[in-house]
C-alpha positions as CSV (number, residue, x, y, z in Angstrom):
1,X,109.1,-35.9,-20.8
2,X,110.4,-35.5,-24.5
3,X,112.7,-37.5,-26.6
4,X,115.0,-35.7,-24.6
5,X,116.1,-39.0,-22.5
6,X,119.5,-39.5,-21.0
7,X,119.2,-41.2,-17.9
8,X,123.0,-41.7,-17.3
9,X,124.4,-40.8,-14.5
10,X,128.6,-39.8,-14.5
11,X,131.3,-39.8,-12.3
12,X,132.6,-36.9,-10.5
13,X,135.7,-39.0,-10.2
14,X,135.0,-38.8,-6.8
15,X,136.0,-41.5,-4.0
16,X,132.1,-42.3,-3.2
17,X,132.8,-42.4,0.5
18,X,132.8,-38.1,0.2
19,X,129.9,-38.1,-2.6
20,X,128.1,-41.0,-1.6
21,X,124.8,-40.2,-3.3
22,X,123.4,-39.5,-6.9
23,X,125.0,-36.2,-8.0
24,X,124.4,-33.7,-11.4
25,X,126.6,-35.3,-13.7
26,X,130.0,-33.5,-14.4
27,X,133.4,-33.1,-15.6
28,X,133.9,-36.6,-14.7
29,X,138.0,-36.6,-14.7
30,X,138.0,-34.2,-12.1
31,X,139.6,-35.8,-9.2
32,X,143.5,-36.5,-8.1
33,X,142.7,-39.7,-7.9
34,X,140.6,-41.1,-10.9
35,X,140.5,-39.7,-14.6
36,X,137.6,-40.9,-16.3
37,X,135.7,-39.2,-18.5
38,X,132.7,-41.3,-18.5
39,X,132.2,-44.0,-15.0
40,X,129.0,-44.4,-14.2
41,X,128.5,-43.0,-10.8
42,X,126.6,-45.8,-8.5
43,X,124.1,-44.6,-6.3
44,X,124.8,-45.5,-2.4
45,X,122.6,-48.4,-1.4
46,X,120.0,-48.3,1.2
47,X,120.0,-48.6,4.9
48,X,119.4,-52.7,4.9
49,X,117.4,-54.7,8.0
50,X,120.1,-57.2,8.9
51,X,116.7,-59.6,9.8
52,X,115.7,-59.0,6.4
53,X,113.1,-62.0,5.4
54,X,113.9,-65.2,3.8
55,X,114.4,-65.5,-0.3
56,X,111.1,-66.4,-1.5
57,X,110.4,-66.9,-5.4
58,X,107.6,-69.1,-7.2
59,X,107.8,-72.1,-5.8
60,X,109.2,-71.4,-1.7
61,X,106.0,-69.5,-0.3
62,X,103.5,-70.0,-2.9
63,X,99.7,-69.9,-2.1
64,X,97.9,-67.0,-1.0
65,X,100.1,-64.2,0.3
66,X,100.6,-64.0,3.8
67,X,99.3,-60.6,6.0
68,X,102.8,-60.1,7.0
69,X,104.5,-60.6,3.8
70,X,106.4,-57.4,1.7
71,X,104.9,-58.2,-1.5
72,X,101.0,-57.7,-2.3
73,X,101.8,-60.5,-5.4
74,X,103.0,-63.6,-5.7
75,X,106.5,-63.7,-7.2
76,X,106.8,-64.3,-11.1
77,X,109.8,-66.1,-11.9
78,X,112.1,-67.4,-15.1
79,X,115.3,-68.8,-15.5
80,X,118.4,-67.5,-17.0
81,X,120.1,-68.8,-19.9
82,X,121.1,-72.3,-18.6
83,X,119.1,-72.4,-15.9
84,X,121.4,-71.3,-13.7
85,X,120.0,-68.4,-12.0
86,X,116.4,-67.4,-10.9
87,X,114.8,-63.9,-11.5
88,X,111.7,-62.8,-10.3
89,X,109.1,-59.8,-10.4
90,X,108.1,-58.8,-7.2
91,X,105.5,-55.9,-6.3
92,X,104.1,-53.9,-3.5
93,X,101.1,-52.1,-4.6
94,X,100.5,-50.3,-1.5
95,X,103.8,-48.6,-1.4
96,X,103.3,-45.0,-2.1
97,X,100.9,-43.9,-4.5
98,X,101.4,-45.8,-7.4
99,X,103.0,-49.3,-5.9
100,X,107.0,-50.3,-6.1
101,X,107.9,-53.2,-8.5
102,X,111.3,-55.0,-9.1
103,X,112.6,-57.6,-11.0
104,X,116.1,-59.3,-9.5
105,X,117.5,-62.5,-7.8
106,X,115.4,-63.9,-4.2
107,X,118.0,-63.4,-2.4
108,X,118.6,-59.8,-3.5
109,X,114.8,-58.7,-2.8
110,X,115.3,-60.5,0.4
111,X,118.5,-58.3,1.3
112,X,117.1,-54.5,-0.2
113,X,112.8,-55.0,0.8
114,X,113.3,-53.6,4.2
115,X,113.3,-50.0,3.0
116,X,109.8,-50.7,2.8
117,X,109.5,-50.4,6.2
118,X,110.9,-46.8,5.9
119,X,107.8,-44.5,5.3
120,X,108.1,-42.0,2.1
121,X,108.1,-38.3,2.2
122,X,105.3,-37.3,0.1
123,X,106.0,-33.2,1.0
124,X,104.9,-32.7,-3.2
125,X,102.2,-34.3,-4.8
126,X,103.3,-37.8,-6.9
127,X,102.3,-37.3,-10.7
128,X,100.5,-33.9,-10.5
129,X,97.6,-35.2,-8.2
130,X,96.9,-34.3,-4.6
131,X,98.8,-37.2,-2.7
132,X,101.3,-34.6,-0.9
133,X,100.9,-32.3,2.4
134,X,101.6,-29.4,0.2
135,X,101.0,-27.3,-3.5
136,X,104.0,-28.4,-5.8
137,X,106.3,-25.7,-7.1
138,X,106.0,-26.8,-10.2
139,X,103.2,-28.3,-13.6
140,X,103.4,-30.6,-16.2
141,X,102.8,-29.1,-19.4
142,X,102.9,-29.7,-22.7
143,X,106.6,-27.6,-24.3
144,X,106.6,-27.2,-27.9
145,X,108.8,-29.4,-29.6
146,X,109.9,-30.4,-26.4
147,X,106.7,-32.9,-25.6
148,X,106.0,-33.4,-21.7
149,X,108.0,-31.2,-19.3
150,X,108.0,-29.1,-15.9
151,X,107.5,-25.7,-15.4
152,X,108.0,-23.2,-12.3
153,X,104.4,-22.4,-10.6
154,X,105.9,-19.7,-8.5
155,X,109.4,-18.2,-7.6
156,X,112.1,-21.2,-6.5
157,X,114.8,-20.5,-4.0
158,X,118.5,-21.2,-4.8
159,X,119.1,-25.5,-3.5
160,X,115.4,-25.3,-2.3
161,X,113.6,-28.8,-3.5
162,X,111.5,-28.6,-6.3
163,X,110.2,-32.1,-6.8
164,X,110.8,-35.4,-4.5
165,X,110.2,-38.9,-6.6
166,X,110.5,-42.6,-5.3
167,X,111.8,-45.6,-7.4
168,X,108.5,-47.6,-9.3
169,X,110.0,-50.1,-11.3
170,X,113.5,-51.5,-10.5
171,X,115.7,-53.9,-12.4
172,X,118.6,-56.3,-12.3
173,X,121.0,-55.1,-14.9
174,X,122.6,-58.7,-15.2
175,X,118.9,-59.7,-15.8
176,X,118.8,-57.9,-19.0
177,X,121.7,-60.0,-20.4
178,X,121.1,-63.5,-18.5
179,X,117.5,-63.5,-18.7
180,X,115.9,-64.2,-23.3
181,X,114.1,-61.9,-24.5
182,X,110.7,-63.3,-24.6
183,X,111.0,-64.7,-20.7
184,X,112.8,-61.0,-19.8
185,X,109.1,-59.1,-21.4
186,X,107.1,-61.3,-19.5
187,X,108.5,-60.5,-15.9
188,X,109.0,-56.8,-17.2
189,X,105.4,-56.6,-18.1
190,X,104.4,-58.3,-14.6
191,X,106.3,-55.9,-12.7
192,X,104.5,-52.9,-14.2
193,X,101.2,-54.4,-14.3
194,X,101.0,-55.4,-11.1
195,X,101.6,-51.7,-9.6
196,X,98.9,-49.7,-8.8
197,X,99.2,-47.2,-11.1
198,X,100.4,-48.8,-14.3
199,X,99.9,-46.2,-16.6
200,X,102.3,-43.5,-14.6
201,X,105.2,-45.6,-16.0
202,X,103.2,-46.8,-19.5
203,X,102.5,-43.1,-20.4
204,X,106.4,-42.4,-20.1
205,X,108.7,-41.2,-23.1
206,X,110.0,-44.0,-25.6
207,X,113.0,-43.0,-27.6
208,X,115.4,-46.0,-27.8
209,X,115.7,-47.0,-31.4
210,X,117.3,-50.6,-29.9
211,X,114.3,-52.0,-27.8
212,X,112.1,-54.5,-29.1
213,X,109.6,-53.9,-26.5
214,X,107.5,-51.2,-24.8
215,X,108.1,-51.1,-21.4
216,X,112.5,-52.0,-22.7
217,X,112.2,-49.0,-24.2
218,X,111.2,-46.9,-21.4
219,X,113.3,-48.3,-19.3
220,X,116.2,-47.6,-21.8
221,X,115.4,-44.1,-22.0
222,X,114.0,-43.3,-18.5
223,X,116.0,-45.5,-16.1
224,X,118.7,-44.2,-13.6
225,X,121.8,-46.6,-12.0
226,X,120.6,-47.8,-8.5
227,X,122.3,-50.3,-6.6
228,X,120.7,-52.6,-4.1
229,X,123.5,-53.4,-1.9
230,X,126.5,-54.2,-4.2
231,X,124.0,-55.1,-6.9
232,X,123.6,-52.7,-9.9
233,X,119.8,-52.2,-10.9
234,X,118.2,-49.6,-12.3
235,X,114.9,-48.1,-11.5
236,X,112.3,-45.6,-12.6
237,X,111.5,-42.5,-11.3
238,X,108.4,-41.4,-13.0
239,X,107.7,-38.0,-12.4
240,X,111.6,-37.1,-12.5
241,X,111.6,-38.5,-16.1
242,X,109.0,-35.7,-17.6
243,X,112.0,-32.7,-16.6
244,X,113.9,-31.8,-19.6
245,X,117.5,-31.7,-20.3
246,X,119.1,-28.6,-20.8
247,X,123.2,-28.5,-20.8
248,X,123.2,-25.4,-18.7
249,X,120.5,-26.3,-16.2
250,X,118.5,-25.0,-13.5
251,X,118.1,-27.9,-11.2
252,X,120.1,-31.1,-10.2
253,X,119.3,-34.5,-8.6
254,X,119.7,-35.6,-5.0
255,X,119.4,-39.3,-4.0
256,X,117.8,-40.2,-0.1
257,X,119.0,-43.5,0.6
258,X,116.9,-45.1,3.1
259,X,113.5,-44.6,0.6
260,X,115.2,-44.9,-2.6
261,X,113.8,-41.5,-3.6
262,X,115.2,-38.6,-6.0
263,X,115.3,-35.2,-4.9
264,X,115.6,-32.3,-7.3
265,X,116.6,-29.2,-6.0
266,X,117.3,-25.8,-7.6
267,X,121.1,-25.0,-8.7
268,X,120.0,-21.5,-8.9
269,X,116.8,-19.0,-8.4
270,X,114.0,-20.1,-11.1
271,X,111.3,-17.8,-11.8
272,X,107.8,-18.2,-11.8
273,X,106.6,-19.9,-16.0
274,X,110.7,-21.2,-16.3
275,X,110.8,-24.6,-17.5
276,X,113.0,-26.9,-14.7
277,X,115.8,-28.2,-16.4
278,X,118.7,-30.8,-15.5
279,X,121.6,-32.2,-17.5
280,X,121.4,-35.8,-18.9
281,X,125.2,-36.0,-19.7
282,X,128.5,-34.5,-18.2
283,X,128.9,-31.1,-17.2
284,X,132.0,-29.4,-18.5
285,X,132.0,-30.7,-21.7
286,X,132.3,-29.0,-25.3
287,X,129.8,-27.9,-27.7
288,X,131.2,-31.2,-29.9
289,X,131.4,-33.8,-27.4
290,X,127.7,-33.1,-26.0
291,X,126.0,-33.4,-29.0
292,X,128.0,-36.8,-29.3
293,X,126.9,-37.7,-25.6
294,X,123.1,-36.5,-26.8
295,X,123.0,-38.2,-30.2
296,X,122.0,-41.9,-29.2
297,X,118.9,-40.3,-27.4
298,X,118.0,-39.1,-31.4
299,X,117.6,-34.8,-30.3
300,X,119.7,-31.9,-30.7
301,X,119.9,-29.0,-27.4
302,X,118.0,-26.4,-27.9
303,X,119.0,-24.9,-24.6
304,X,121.1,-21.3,-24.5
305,X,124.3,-22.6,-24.2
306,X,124.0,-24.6,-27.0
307,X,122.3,-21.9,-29.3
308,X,124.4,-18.8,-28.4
309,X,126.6,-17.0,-30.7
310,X,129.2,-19.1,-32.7
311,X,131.6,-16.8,-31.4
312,X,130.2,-17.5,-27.5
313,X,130.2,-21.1,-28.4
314,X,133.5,-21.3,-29.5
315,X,134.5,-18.9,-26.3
316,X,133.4,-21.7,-24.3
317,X,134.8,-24.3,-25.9
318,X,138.2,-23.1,-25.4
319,X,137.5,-22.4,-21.6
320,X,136.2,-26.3,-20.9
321,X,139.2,-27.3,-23.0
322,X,141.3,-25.4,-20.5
323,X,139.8,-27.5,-17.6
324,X,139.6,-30.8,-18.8
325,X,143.6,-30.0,-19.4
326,X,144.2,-28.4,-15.8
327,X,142.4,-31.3,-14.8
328,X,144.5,-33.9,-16.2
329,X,147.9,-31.9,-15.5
330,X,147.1,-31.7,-11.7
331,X,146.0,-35.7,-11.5
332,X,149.5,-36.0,-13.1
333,X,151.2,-33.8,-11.2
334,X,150.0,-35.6,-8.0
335,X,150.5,-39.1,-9.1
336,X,153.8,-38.2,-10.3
337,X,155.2,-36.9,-6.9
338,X,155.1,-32.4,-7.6
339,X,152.4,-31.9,-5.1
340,X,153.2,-28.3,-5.3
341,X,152.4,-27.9,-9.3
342,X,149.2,-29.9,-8.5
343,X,148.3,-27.4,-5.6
344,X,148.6,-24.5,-8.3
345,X,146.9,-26.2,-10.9
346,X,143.9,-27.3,-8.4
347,X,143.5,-23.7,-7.6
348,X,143.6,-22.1,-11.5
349,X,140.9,-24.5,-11.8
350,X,138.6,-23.4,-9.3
351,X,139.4,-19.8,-10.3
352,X,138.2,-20.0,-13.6
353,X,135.4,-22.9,-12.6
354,X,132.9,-19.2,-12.2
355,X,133.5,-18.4,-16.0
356,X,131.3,-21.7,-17.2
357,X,129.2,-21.7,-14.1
358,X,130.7,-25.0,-13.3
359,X,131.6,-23.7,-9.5
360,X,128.4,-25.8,-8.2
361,X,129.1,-29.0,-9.9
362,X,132.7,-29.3,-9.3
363,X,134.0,-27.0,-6.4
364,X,133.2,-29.3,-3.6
365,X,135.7,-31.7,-5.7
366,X,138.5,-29.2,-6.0
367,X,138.2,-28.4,-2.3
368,X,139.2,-32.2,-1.4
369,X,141.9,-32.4,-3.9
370,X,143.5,-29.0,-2.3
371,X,142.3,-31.4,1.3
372,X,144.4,-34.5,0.0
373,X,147.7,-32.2,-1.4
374,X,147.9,-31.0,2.1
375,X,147.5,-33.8,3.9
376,X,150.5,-35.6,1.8
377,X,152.2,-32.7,2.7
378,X,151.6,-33.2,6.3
379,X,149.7,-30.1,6.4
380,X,146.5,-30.7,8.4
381,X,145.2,-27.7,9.1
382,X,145.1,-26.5,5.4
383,X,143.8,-30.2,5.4
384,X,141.0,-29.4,7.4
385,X,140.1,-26.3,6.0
386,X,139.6,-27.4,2.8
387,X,137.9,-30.7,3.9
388,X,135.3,-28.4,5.8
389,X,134.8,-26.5,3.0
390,X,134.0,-29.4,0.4
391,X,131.4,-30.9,3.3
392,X,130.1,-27.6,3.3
393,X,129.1,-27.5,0.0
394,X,127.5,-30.6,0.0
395,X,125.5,-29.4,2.9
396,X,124.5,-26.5,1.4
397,X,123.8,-28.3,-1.9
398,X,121.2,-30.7,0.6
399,X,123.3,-33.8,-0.3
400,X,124.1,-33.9,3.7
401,X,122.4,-32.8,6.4
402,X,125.3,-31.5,8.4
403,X,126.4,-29.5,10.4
404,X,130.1,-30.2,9.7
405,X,131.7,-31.6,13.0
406,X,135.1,-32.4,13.9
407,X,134.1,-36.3,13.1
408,X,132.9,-35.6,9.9
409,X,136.2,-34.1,8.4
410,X,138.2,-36.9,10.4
411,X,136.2,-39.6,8.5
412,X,137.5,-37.8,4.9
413,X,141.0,-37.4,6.6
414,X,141.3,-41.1,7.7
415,X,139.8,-42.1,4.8
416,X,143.0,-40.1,3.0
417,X,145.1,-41.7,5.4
418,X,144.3,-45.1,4.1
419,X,144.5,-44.7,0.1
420,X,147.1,-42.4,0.5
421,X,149.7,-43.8,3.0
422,X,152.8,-42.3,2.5
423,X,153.0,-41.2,-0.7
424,X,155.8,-38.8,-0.9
């Protein structure tokens, strides 16, 4: 991975219960609903044991650890600021190839460690080496100027997966605030010494000018949001962090709940020797406002959208202008009772969503705001239609493993009927 770190995740301004899992950032102020031009997007939490085990920290279970027990260490543990709350470091080395780590609350670890249980898919090799069933599409290679990225080993289908990855190193955001400094770096270091492989996260990218410490800085230029339960954490996904961002990219992310893993698949045919690219920041956004987004992470794109033409540039400027403004006319247009205007607005949207190459990122999106329109409007066939078509796409994508069914599109329909009511 280069300097090229931008590990935050945005909304599509989406209601989660359609786009449940991690998805290539966007507009972000898409949606009828919500206008925000910069939420972060939680991941959905895992499938959780309801006989999950019992909190254990330093002091309840200490001694040698038990046969049966999820962790492979005893817990490290500090107190926050006050003494109020407990955080600990807890690790299973034998999970996957290079262990799982994570620093949080007991009774936390005790509600998320049964996806333990769940075995990982290891179809691709972990870090380059030979611990999958089957040759990786892609290398690691050294990119000029770029340092440590990904490149195509042979030809990549459109939405086939390139790369599958599995959380190493997960922490507690409120742990980075409650937790000093010095006590934080000592559970920090445990957690990633404790794994198997250490060095697959010590060997990542540093390029936070704000951390004080190594393994803060690659957590603050590598980590991705990932909620445990209703917890925010985030976590590392090692070999995901050596792709390269490129603000018109060939590949986006896909999160599998149950194993806490990262997909990536391909948003379009790669070709054999093309470096695999995904976007660190918003799609959708102007030549201006990504190079503000991109700044804290201390680079400048290099990618072709970024170098074209001034003329090209400025071309495309004025087209994502146009959508962030159709965007915010047809929220307004909804909210304010003219479902009609938002209807025609929706669909000059998608119409001109082709000319950036923004169709894959935001038509599944525009299909449910057509979905809701009609269903205010008491229209629920056109409702349907257009909720079967936004599943779709997420099917197609690989976000959901369909087929859609007639329950599937009631779930978005009821779920319409309860935020919605009667609105008009």
């Amino acid at each position: 991975m280069s300097v090229q770190r931008a590990k935050q995740r945005h909304s599509l301004g989406l209601i989660a219960a359609l786009l449940p899992s991690l998805i290539q950032a966007t507009l972000g102020h898409g949606s009828l609903t919500q206008y925000s031009a910069s939420l972060q997007f939680p991941l959905e939490p895992p499938t959780l044991d309801v006989s999950c085990p019992l909190p254990v920290d330093d002091r309840v279970g200490n001694g040698p650890v038990a046969s049966t027990s999820l962790w492979t260490h005893q817990p490290k543990c500090e107190f926050s600021k006050g003494a109020t709350k407990k955080y600990c470091a807890y690790t299973n080395s034998q999970h996957g190839p290079r262990g799982w780590s994570i620093v949080t609350r007991p009774e936390t670890a005790a509600d998320s460690a049964s996806f333990l249980n769940y075995p990982l898919n290891m179809t691709w090799p972990a870090d380059n080496n030979t611990q999958g069933t089957a040759a990786a599409p892609y290398k690691l290679v050294d990119i000029p100027g770029r340092g440590i990225g990904v490149v195509a080993t042979r030809q990549i289908k459109q939405y086939e997966e390139v790369m599958l990855d599995y959380a190493t190193v997960l922490v507690d955001i409120m742990f980075t605030t409650e937790v000093s400094a010095f006590l934080g770096y000592r559970l920090l270091h445990a957690a990633v010494d404790q794994l198997a492989d250490p060095d697959s996260v010590l060997a990542l990218e540093q390029s936070n000018g704000y951390a004080r410490d190594k393994v803060e800085n690659i957590l603050r230029t590598n980590a991705f949001n990932t909620p445990l339960g209703d917890v925010p954490h985030i976590a590392l996904y090692p070999l995901v962090s050596r792709i390269n961002h490129g603000c018109n990219p060939n590949a986006y992310t896909r999160f599998r709940h149950e194993t806490l893993q990262l997909s990536i698949g391909a948003l379009r045919d790669i070709a054999e020797g093309e470096e695999i690219t995904h976007s660190y920041i918003p799609l959708g956004l102007t030549s201006v406002e990504r190079a503000q987004k991109l700044r804290p992470w201390g680079f400048t794109c290099t990618c072709s959208l970024c170098t074209a033409p001034t003329d090209e540039i400025a071309a495309s400027d004025a087209r994502r202008r146009e959508l962030q403004e159709l965007n915010g006319a047809a929220r307004s247009a909804f909210q304010a009772g003219r479902p009609y205007e938002a209807l025609r607005l929706t669909r000059q949207i998608l119409a001109r969503l082709p000319r950036e190459d923004l169709l894959f990122g935001l038509g599944s999106e525009q299909y449910e705001n057509l979905a809701r329109v009609y269903y205010v409007l008491g229209e629920k066939a056109e409702a349907e239609k257009y909720v079967r078509k936004a599943l779709g796409i997420r099917v197609e994508q690989g976000y959901d493993e369909g087929p859609v069914g007639e329950r599937e599109v009631e779930v978005v329909l009821s779920r319409f009927a309860e935020e919605e009511g009667v609105r008009y």
